[in-house]
C-alpha positions as CSV (number, residue, x, y, z in Angstrom):
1,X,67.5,-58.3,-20.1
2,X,68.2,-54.7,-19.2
3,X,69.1,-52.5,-21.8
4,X,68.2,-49.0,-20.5
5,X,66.3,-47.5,-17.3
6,X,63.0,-48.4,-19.4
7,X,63.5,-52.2,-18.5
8,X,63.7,-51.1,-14.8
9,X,60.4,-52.0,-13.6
10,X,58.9,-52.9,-9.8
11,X,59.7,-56.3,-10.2
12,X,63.3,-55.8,-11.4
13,X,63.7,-53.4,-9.4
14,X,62.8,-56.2,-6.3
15,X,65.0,-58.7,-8.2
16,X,68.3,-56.4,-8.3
17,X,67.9,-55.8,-4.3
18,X,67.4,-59.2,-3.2
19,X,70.6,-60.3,-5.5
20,X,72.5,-57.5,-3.6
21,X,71.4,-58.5,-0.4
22,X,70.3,-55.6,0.6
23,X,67.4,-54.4,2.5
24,X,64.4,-52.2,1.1
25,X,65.7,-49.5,3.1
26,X,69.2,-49.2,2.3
27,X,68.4,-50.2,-1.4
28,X,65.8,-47.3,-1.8
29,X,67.8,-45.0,-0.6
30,X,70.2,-45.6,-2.2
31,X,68.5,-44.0,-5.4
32,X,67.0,-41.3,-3.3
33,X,63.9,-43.0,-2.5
34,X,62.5,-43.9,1.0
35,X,62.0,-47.9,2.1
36,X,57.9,-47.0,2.2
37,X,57.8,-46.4,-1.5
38,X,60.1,-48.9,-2.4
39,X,57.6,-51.8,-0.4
40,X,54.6,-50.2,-2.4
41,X,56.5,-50.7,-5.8
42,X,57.6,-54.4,-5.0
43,X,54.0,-55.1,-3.4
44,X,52.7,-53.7,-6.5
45,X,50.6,-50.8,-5.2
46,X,52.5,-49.0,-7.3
47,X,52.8,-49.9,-10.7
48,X,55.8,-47.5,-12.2
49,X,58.8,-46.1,-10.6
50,X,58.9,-42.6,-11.6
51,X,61.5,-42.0,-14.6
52,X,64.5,-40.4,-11.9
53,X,64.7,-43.3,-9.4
54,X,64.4,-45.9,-12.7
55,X,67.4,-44.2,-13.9
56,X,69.4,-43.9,-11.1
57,X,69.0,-48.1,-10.3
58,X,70.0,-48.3,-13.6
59,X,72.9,-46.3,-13.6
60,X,74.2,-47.7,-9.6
61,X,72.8,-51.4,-9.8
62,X,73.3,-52.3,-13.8
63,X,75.7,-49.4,-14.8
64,X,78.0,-50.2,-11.2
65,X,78.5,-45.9,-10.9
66,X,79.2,-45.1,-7.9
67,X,76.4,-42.7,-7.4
68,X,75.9,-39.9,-4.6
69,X,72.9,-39.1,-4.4
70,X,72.9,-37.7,-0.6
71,X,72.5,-34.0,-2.2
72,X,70.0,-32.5,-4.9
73,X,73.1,-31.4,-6.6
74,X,74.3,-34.6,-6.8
75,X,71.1,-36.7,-7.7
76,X,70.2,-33.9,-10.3
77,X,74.1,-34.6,-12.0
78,X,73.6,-38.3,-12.3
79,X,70.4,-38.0,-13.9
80,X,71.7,-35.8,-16.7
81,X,74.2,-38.5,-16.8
82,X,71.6,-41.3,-17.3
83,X,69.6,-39.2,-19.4
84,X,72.3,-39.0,-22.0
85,X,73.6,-42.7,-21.6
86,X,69.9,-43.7,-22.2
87,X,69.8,-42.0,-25.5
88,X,73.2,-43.2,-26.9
89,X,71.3,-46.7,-25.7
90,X,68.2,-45.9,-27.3
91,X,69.9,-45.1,-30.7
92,X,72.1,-47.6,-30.9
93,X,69.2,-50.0,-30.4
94,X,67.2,-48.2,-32.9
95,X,70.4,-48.2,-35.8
96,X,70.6,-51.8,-34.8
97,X,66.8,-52.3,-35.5
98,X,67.0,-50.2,-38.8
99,X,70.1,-52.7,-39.8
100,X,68.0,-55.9,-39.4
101,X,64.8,-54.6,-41.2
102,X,67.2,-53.6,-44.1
103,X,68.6,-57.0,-43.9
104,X,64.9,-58.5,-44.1
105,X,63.8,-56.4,-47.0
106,X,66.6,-57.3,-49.0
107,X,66.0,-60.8,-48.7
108,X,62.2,-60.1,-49.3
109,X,62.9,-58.1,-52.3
110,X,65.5,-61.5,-53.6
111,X,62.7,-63.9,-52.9
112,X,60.4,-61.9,-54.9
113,X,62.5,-61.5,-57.5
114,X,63.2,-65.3,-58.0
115,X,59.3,-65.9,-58.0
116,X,59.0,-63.1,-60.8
117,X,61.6,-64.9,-62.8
Protein backbone atom coordinates (compact mmCIF):
# COMPACT_ATOMS: atom_id res chain seq x y z
CA UNK A 1 0.00 0.00 0.00
CA UNK A 2 1.12 3.55 -0.67
CA UNK A 3 0.84 5.90 1.95
CA UNK A 4 3.41 8.68 1.22
CA UNK A 5 6.34 9.19 -1.52
CA UNK A 6 8.46 6.85 0.93
CA UNK A 7 6.46 3.69 -0.39
CA UNK A 8 7.44 4.84 -3.96
CA UNK A 9 10.18 2.64 -4.83
CA UNK A 10 11.76 1.18 -8.44
CA UNK A 11 9.43 -1.46 -8.47
CA UNK A 12 6.34 0.62 -7.72
CA UNK A 13 7.31 2.95 -9.55
CA UNK A 14 7.50 0.16 -12.78
CA UNK A 15 4.06 -1.13 -11.43
CA UNK A 16 2.21 2.41 -11.59
CA UNK A 17 3.44 2.83 -15.39
CA UNK A 18 2.62 -0.36 -16.77
CA UNK A 19 -1.12 0.09 -15.07
CA UNK A 20 -1.17 3.46 -16.93
CA UNK A 21 -0.14 2.12 -20.07
CA UNK A 22 2.35 4.25 -20.56
CA UNK A 23 5.72 4.06 -21.93
CA UNK A 24 9.08 4.58 -19.89
CA UNK A 25 9.49 7.71 -21.77
CA UNK A 26 6.44 9.51 -21.41
CA UNK A 27 5.99 8.12 -17.75
CA UNK A 28 9.49 9.57 -16.71
CA UNK A 29 8.99 12.55 -17.90
CA UNK A 30 6.34 13.09 -16.77
CA UNK A 31 7.96 13.60 -13.19
CA UNK A 32 10.90 15.39 -14.83
CA UNK A 33 12.97 12.50 -15.30
CA UNK A 34 14.42 11.12 -18.60
CA UNK A 35 13.22 7.38 -20.11
CA UNK A 36 17.28 6.38 -19.48
CA UNK A 37 16.98 6.78 -15.73
CA UNK A 38 13.73 5.48 -15.51
CA UNK A 39 15.00 1.88 -17.38
CA UNK A 40 18.01 1.82 -14.86
CA UNK A 41 15.52 2.21 -11.78
CA UNK A 42 13.08 -0.58 -13.13
CA UNK A 43 16.16 -2.82 -14.27
CA UNK A 44 17.43 -2.26 -10.81
CA UNK A 45 20.76 -0.60 -11.54
CA UNK A 46 19.49 1.85 -9.53
CA UNK A 47 18.31 1.13 -6.33
CA UNK A 48 16.46 4.54 -5.09
CA UNK A 49 14.67 7.23 -6.93
CA UNK A 50 15.97 10.39 -5.59
CA UNK A 51 13.40 11.99 -2.98
CA UNK A 52 11.97 14.84 -5.92
CA UNK A 53 10.99 12.45 -8.67
CA UNK A 54 9.50 9.89 -5.63
CA UNK A 55 7.40 12.75 -4.72
CA UNK A 56 6.30 13.96 -7.71
CA UNK A 57 4.86 10.08 -8.92
CA UNK A 58 3.35 10.29 -5.82
CA UNK A 59 1.69 13.33 -5.99
CA UNK A 60 0.60 12.76 -10.30
CA UNK A 61 0.11 8.85 -10.22
CA UNK A 62 -1.35 8.13 -6.43
CA UNK A 63 -2.36 11.81 -5.50
CA UNK A 64 -4.16 12.22 -9.44
CA UNK A 65 -2.57 16.28 -9.39
CA UNK A 66 -2.33 17.44 -12.39
CA UNK A 67 1.31 18.33 -12.25
CA UNK A 68 3.45 20.67 -14.68
CA UNK A 69 6.48 19.98 -14.28
CA UNK A 70 7.72 21.41 -17.88
CA UNK A 71 9.49 24.42 -15.88
CA UNK A 72 11.82 24.52 -12.75
CA UNK A 73 9.27 26.89 -11.40
CA UNK A 74 6.82 24.55 -11.72
CA UNK A 75 8.50 21.28 -10.57
CA UNK A 76 10.11 23.25 -7.60
CA UNK A 77 6.08 24.36 -6.52
CA UNK A 78 4.81 20.80 -6.62
CA UNK A 79 7.50 19.60 -4.46
CA UNK A 80 6.80 22.06 -1.74
CA UNK A 81 3.38 20.81 -2.20
CA UNK A 82 4.39 17.15 -1.68
CA UNK A 83 6.71 18.07 0.89
CA UNK A 84 4.04 19.36 3.07
CA UNK A 85 1.23 16.68 2.18
CA UNK A 86 3.95 14.04 3.21
CA UNK A 87 4.22 15.47 6.63
CA UNK A 88 0.45 15.87 7.35
CA UNK A 89 0.83 12.00 6.11
CA UNK A 90 3.60 11.24 8.20
CA UNK A 91 1.87 12.59 11.40
CA UNK A 92 -1.16 11.36 11.04
CA UNK A 93 0.36 7.94 10.71
CA UNK A 94 2.54 8.55 13.68
CA UNK A 95 -0.85 9.93 15.99
CA UNK A 96 -2.36 6.85 14.61
CA UNK A 97 0.59 4.69 15.79
CA UNK A 98 0.73 6.53 19.27
CA UNK A 99 -3.21 5.68 19.57
CA UNK A 100 -2.73 1.88 19.11
CA UNK A 101 0.41 1.58 21.46
CA UNK A 102 -1.87 3.45 24.12
CA UNK A 103 -4.51 1.02 23.41
CA UNK A 104 -1.98 -1.98 23.97
CA UNK A 105 -0.52 -0.64 27.12
CA UNK A 106 -3.72 -0.23 28.69
CA UNK A 107 -4.76 -3.56 28.09
CA UNK A 108 -1.23 -4.76 29.27
CA UNK A 109 -1.46 -2.76 32.32
CA UNK A 110 -5.44 -4.60 32.92
CA UNK A 111 -3.96 -8.02 32.35
CA UNK A 112 -1.36 -7.30 34.87
CA UNK A 113 -3.48 -6.09 37.17
CA UNK A 114 -5.89 -9.16 37.15
CA UNK A 115 -2.73 -11.46 37.61
CA UNK A 116 -1.66 -9.21 40.76
CA UNK A 117 -5.11 -9.68 42.22
Amino acid sequence: MIHTDKDITPEVAKELRISSRMTQRAFWESVGSNQASGHWFEVGKRKNIPRPIRTLIFLRYIAKLNLDVSTPEGAAAMLRVGAEIAAKLEAARADAAAKEATRIAKEAARKARRIAA
